[in-house]
C-alpha positions in Angstrom: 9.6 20.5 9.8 9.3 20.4 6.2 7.9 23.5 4.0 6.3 23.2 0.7 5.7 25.9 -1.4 4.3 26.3 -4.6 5.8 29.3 -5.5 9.2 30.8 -4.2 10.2 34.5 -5.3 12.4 35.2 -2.4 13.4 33.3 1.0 15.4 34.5 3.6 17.0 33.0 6.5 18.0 35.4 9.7 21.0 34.6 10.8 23.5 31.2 10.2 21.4 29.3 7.0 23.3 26.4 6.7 23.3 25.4 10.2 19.5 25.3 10.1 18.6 24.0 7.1 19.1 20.1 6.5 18.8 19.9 2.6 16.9 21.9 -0.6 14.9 19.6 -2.9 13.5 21.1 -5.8 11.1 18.9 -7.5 9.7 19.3 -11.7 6.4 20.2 -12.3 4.0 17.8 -12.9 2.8 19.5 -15.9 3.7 22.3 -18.1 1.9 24.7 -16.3 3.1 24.2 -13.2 5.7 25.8 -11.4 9.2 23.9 -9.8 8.3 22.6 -6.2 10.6 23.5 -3.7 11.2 21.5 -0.8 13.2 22.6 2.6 13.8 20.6 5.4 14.6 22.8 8.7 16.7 21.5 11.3 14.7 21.4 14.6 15.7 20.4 18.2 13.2 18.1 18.6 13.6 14.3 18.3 13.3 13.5 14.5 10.1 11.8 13.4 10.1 7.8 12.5 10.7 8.0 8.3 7.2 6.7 7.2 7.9 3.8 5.0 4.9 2.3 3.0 4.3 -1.7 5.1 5.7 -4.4 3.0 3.1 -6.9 2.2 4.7 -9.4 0.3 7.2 -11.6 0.8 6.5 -13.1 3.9 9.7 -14.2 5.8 9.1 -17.5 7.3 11.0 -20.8 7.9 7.9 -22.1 6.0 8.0 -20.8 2.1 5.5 -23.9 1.2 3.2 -23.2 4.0 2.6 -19.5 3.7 3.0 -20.1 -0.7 0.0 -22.6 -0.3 -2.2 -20.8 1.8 -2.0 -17.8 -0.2 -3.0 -19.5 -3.3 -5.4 -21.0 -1.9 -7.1 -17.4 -1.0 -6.3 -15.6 -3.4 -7.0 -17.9 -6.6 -10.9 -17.5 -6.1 -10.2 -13.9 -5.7 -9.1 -13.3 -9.0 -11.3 -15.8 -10.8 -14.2 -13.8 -9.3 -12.6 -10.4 -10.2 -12.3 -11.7 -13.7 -15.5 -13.0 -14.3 -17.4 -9.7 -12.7 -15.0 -7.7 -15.2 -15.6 -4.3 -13.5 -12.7 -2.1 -13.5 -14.0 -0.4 -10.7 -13.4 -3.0 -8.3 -9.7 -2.8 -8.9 -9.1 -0.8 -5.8 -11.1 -3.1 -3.7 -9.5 -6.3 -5.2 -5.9 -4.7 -4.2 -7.1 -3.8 -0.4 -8.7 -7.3 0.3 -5.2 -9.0 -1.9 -3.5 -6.6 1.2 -5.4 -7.9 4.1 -5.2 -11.4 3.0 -1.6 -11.1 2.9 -1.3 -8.9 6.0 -3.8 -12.1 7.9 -1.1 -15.0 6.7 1.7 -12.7 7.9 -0.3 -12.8 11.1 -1.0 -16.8 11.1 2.4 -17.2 10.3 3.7 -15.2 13.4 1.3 -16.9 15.4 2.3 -20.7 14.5 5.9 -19.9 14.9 5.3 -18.0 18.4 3.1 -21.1 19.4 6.0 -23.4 17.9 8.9 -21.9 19.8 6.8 -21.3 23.0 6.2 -24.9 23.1 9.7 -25.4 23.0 10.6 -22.9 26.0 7.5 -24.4 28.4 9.8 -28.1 27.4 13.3 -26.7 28.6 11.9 -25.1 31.2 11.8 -27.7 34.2 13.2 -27.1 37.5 16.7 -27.5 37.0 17.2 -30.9 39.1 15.2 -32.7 35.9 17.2 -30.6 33.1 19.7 -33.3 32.8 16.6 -36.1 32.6 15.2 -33.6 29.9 18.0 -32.8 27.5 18.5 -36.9 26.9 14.9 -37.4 26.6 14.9 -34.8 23.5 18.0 -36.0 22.6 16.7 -40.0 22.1 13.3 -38.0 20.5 15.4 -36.7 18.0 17.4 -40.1 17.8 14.2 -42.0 17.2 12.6 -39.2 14.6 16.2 -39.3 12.9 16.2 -43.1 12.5 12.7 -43.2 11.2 13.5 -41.0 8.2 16.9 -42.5 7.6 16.6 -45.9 8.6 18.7 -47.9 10.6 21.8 -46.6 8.7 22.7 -43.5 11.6 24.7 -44.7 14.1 25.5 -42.9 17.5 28.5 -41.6 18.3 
């Protein structure tokens, strides 16, 4: 429970104060005429909220920097030439929403490919377990095969 007030000429706590109150913030004014902004937080016995935390948009964690780098560009460059040439300020706000959602859409294209990726390699591994063995050699000479064609001839097994 958090109480803000805007003015504070006397508070007082019944009983044990420091056991109930968590911590005292007092903030500046904003402007001259303002007063000092006092902020309590009370110790409840309910479960604590999640700390809201503004979503990070940008960078994108992938195993793909090039990918994800290329596909924003490729979005987002006619978005600002368009924003430049229309030169209306007032479409700041709406440039930085639809910059968000693009971002927010790779992030999900991103997740997707990799999930698809990875899933892929689960439905491969997982034959009945008589063929396993059969399996795990015939990705093992894939990776043999892909591994001689970008090095050449020059690997050898050992």
């Amino acid at each position: 429970m958090e109480i803000s007030l805007t003015r504070l000429d006397r508070f007082y706590v019944k009983g044990e104060p420091f056991t109930d109150a968590q911590w005292l913030d007092v903030i500046e004014p904003a402007h001259n005429s303002d007063y000092h902004e006092v902020r309590l937080e009370l110790k409840s016995n309910s479960l604590k909220p999640p700390r809201s935390k503004a979503p990070c948009h940008y960078p994108i964690p992938s195993g793909r920097p090039q990918q994800i780098r290329k596909s924003i560009e490729d979005q987002l460059v006619p978005l600002l030439e368009k924003y430049e040439q229309s030169k209306k300020s007032g479409e700041w706000d709406e440039l930085v929403s639809t910059i968000q959602k693009l971002l927010d859409d790779v992030r999900k294209q991103d997740r997707t490919q990799t999930q698809r990726y990875f899933q892929k390699l689960r439905t491969k591994i997982g034959v009945p377990r008589q063929s396993r063995i059969r399996v795990i050699a015939d990705l093992a000479q894939e990776a043999g095969d892909r591994a001689a064609r970008s090095f050449g001839k020059k690997i050898t097994r050992l």
